[in-house]
C-alpha positions as CSV (number, residue, x, y, z in Angstrom):
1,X,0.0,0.0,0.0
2,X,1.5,3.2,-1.2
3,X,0.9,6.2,1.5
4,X,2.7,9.4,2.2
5,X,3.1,8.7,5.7
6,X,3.0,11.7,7.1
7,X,1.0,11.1,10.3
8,X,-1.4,13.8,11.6
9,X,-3.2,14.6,14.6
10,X,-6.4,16.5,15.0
11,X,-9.3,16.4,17.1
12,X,-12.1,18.0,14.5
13,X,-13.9,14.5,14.0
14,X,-16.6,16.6,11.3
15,X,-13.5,16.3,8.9
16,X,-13.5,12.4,9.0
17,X,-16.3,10.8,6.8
18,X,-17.1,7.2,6.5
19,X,-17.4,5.2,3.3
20,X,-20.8,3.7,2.0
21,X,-19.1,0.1,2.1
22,X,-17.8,0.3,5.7
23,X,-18.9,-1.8,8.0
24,X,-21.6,-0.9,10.3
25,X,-19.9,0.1,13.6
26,X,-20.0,-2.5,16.2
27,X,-20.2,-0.7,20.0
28,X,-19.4,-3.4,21.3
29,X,-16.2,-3.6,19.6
30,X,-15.8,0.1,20.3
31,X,-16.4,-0.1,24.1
32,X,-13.5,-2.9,24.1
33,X,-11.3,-0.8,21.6
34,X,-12.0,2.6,24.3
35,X,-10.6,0.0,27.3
36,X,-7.6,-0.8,25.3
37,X,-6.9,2.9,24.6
38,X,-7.3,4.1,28.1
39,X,-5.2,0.6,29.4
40,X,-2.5,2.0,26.6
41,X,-2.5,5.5,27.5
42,X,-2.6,6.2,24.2
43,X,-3.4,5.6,20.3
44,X,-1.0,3.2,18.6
45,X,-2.4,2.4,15.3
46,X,-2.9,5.4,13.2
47,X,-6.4,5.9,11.1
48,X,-6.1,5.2,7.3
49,X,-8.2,7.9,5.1
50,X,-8.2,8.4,1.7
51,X,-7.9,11.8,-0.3
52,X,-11.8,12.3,0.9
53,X,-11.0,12.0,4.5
54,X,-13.1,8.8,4.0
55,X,-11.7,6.3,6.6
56,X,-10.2,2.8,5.2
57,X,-9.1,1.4,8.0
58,X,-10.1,2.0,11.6
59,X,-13.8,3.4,11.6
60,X,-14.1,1.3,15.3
61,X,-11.0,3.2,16.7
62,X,-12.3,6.2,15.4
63,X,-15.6,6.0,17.1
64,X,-13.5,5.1,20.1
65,X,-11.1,7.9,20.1
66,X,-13.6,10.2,19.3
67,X,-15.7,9.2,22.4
68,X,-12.5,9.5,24.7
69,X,-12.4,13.1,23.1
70,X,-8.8,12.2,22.4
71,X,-6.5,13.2,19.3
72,X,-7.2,10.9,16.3
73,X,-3.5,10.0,14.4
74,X,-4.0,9.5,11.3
75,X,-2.9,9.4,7.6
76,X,-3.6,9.8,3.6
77,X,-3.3,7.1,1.2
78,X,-2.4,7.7,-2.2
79,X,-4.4,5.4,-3.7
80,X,-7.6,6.5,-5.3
81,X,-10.7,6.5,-3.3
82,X,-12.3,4.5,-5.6
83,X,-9.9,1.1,-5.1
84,X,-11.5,-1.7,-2.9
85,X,-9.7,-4.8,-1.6
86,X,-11.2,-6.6,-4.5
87,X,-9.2,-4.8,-7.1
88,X,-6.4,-4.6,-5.4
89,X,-4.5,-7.7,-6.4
């Protein structure tokens, strides 16, 4: 996966949008994900979002961080918005 790696912080959630084929969010999962966080201290798996500020990958830590009202790390991929883990082999 080609990305530019620069990883960014920021706590304005309104600029992170989720993608029509995401996953429904699981609060369940979330609540579990919010107890790691705290246990942590902090975030260690950055957000992946696309040029849309669609997220890719890590919509369940991003409800979680966002309900801790903590700083969401995160970072652009390159790759089009349009490419889905079908077409990417």
């Amino acid at each position: 996966m080609k990305t530019n790696m620069e990883i960014k912080r920021t706590k304005y959630y309104d600029m992170f949008k989720f993608k029509k084929e995401n996953r429904e969010i699981n609060y369940n999962k979330v609540m579990s994900l919010k107890s790691k966080l705290l246990e942590n201290g902090r975030q260690i798996i950055p957000i992946i979002c696309n040029r849309e500020m669609e997220i890719i990958d890590g919509q369940h830590r991003f409800e979680a961080l966002k309900e801790l009202n903590w700083e969401i790390m995160y970072y652009n991929t390159l790759w089009h918005s349009g490419v889905t883990s079908a077409n990417k082999r």
